[in-house]
C-alpha positions in Angstrom: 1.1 49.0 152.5 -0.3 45.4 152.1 2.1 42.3 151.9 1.9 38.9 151.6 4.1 36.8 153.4 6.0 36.2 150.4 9.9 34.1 150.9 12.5 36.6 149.3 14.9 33.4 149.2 17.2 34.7 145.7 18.4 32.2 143.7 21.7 32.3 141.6 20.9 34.3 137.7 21.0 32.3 134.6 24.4 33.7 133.7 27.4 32.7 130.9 31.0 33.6 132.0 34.5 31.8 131.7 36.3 33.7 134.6 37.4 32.4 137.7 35.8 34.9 140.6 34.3 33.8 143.3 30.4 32.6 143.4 30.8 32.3 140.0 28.0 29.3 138.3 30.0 26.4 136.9 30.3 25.8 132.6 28.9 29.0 130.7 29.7 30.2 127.0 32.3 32.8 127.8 30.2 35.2 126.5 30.0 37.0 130.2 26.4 38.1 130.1 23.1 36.9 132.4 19.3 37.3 132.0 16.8 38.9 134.2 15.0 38.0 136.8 17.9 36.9 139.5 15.6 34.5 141.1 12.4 34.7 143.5 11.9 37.5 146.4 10.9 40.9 147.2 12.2 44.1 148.5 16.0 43.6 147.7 18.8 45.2 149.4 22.2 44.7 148.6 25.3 46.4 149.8 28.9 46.0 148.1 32.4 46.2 151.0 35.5 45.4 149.4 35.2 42.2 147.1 31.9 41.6 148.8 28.1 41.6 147.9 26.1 41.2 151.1 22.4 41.0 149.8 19.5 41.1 153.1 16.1 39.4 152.9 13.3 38.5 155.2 11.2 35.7 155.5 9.7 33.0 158.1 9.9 35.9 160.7 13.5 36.2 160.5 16.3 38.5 159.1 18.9 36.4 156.7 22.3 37.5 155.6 23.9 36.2 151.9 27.3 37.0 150.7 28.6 36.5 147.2 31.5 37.7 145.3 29.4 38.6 142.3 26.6 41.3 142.2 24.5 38.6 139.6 24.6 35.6 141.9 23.6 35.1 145.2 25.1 31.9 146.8 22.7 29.3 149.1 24.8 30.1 152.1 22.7 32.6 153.5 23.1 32.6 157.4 19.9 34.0 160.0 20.9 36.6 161.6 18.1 37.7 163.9 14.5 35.7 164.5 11.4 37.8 165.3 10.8 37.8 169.7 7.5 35.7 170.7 6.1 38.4 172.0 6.4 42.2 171.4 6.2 45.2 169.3 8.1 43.3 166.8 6.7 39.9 167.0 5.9 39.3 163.4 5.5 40.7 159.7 9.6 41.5 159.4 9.6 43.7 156.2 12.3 44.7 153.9 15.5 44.5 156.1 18.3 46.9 155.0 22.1 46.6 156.0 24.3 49.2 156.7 27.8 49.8 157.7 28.3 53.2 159.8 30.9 54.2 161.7 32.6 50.8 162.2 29.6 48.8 162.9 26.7 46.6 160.8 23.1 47.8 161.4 20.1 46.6 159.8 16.8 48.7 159.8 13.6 46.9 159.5 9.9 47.0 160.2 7.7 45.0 162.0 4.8 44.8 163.6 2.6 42.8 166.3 -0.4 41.6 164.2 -2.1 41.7 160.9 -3.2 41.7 158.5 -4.7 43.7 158.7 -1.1 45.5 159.0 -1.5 48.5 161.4 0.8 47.9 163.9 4.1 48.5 161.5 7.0 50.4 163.0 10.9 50.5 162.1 13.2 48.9 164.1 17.3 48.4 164.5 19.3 46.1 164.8 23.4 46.5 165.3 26.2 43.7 164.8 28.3 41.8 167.6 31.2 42.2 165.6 32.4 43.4 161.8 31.4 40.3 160.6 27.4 41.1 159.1 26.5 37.8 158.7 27.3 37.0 163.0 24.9 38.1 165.7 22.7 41.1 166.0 21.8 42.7 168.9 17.8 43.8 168.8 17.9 47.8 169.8 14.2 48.3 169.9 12.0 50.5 168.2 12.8 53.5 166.5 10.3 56.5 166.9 8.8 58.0 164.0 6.0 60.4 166.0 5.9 63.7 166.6 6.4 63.8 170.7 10.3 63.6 169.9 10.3 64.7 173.8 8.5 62.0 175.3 8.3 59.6 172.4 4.4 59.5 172.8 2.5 57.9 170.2 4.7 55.9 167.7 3.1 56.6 164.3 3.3 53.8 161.6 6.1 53.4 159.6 7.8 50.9 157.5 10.8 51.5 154.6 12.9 52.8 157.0 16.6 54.0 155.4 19.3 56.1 156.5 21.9 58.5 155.0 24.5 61.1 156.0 24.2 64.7 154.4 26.8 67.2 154.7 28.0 65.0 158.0 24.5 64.8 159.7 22.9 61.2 160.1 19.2 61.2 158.5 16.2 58.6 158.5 13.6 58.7 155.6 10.7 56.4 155.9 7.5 55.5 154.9 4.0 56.2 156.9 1.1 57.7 158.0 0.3 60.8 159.1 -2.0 59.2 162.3 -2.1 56.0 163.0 -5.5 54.2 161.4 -7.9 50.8 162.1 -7.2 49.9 158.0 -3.9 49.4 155.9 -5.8 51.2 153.2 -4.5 54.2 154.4 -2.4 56.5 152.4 1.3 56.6 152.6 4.0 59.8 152.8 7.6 59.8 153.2 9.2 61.7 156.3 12.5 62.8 157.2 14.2 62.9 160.8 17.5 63.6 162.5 19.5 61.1 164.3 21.6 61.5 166.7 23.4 58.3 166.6 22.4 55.0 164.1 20.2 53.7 166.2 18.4 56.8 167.9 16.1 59.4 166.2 17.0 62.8 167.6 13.8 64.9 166.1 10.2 65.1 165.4 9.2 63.7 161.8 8.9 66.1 158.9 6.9 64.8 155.5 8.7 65.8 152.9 6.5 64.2 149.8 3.0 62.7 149.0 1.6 60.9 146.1 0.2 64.1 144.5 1.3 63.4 140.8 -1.1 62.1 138.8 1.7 59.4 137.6 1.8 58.6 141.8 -1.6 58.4 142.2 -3.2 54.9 142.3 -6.3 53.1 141.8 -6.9 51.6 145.0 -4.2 53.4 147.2 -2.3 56.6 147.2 1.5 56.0 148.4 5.0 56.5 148.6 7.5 54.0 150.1 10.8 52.1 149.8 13.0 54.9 150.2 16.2 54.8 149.1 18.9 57.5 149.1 21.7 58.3 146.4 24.4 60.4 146.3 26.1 61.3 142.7 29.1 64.0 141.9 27.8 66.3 144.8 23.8 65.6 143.8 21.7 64.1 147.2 18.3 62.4 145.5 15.9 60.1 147.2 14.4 57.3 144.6 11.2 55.5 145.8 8.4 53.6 145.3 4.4 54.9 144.2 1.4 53.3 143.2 0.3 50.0 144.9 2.1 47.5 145.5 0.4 44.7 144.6 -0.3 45.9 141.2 1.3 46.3 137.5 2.1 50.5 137.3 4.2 50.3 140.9 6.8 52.5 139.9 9.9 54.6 140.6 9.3 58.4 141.7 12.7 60.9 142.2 13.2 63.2 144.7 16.3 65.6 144.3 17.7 67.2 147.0 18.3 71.3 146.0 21.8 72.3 146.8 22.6 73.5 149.4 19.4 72.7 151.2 18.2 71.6 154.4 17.5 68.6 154.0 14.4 68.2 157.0 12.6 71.7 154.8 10.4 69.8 152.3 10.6 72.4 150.0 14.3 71.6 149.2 12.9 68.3 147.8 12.2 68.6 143.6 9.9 65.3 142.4 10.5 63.8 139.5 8.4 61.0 138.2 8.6 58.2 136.6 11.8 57.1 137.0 11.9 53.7 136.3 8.6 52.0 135.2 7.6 48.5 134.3 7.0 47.5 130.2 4.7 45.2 128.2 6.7 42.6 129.6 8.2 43.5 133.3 5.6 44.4 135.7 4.9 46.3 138.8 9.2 47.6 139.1 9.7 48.9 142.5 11.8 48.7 146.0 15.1 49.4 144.6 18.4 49.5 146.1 22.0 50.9 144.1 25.5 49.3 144.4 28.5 49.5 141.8 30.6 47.0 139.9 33.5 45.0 140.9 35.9 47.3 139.6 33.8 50.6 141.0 33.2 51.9 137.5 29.5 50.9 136.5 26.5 51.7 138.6 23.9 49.3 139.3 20.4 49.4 140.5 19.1 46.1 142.1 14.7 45.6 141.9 11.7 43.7 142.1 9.4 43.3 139.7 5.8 41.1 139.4 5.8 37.9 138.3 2.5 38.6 136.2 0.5 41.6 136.0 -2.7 40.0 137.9 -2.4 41.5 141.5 -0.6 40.1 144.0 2.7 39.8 145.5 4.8 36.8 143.4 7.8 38.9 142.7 11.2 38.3 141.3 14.6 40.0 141.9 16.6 41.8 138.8 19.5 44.1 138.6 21.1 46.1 135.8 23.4 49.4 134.7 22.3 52.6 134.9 23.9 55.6 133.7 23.6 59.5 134.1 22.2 62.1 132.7 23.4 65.2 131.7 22.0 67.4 134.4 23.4 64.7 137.3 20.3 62.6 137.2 20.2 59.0 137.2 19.0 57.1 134.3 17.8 54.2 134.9 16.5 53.3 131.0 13.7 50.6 130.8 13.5 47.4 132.7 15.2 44.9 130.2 13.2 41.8 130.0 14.2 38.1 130.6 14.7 37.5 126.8 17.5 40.1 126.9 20.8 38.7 127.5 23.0 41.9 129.3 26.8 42.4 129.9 27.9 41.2 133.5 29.1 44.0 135.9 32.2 45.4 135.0 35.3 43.6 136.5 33.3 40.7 137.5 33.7 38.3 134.5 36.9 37.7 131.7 35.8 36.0 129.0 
């Protein structure tokens, strides 16, 4: 995939509320709602523990941390928790940082890459937490292989996007990439599965278990899958990512739903869906998602980026809203609301 070097810095959401949590903007007409977009960035990732929000962001070649008592507001003490080495594999272009807690530790999972553009040197990388505290220092664990020489680790194939899961007590890593490394970023873009063995150490070879085959996936300039993102509902596994390009106004949402009882590393066990969740007359390009809940657990949340206009390019914005379920365990996301809509803060995070 082709990025600019666009700041995700997210600013606080034009919001009314009268209650007292903390984060919470000052004044406000008690009315508890907020508008679309959040504020500026790209690629957002936000994970809830206790009465936290920690939301993760990349930008001048570094990994930043912000923590916020409300899911709608992000607060301007974000903290770096990791810069980009001089030299090395991961030297520069640090993409879409994820943070997650796993058996009593913080890791984030990024990718990055040693040149570009043109952006061929992309591979996911690890990094685990000095202490509980996400927002302190991160120890760099290297590279994470995503080849097929799980034996020798021979030839690293590219990857970005890179998420991980637990399925029926087995540690997984879905990610974007190619299926050979290639001289162009023009180059298609599939989704693979792995073991792990422990967070920070793939334990198999790579399986694909989707391309953009759909003719609602398939783009104009660029077939491609990315920004995985698991999600786990009343016993259902799906995978929700992005399709189309990028840079462009019909990036989209695409569903993969894990059949029960599966393996989850056959790709037939994987049912696509598609669209999901696809930009309007007046929100463009929706993509990159990530899913939390409310304050008081009892609302889910999907938190995305969308395109500021639809000329191509990468000015995005950050925006989050419910979603509910459908009948058959689905998620239904609905239809991107846009900034003229006012919509009802998170449940258990404003009194009015």
């Amino acid at each position: 995939m082709i990025r600019a070097a666009v700041a995700a810095i997210v600013l606080g959401a034009a919001s009314n509320c009268g209650g007292s949590n903390a984060g919470a903007p000052p004044g406000g007409t008690n009315d508890c709602t907020f508008t679309n977009p959040l504020g500026a960035g790209q690629d957002p990732w936000v994970v809830r523990r206790g009465d936290a929000y920690y939301f993760a962001e990349s930008h001048d070649n570094a990994i930043w941390i912000h923590k916020t008592g409300w899911l709608t507001t992000i607060t301007n003490g974000a903290v770096k928790v990791w810069a980009a080495p001089a030299t090395g594999w991961n030297q520069t272009n640090i993409w879409a940082p994820e943070l997650h807690y796993i058996d009593g530790r913080w890791y984030i999972y990024y990718a990055g890459g040693s040149s570009g553009p043109p952006f061929i040197t992309q591979h996911a990388g690890v990094l685990q937490a000095a202490t509980d505290d996400p927002q302190g220092a991160y120890t760099d664990l290297g590279m994470l292989y995503t080849g097929d020489d799980i034996a020798n680790h021979a030839n690293p194939i590219w990857s970005i996007d890179l998420t991980v899961h637990r399925v029926n007590g087995q540690l997984y890593a879905v990610w974007s990439g190619w299926e050979q490394n290639a001289s162009t970023d023009r180059t298609p873009q599939h989704l693979y599965i792995a073991t792990m063995s422990d967070p920070h150490t793939i334990s198999s070879n790579r399986v694909k278990i989707s391309s953009p085959t759909e003719a609602w996936e398939r783009g104009t300039e660029l077939d491609l899958q990315e920004g995985p993102e698991f999600l786990e509902h009343a016993g259902q596994v799906f995978i929700i990512y992005s399709t189309r390009e990028s840079w462009l106004p019909d990036y989209r949402l695409g569903q993969l739903r894990l059949t029960n009882g599966a393996d989850p590393m056959n790709a037939v066990s994987w049912v696509k869906t598609g669209p999901v969740f696809a930009g309007t007359g007046d929100v463009y390009g929706v993509g990159h998602a990530s899913f939390t809940t409310s304050p008081d657990s009892t609302e889910d949340w999907i938190v995305y980026h969308t395109k500021t206009t639809p000329s191509p390019g990468w000015d995005r914005v950050i925006r989050a809203q419910k979603f509910t379920w459908n009948a058959d365990g689905s998620p239904n996301f609905g239809v991107p609301a846009p900034a003229s809509q006012r919509l009802a803060m998170p449940s258990g995070q404003c009194t009015p």
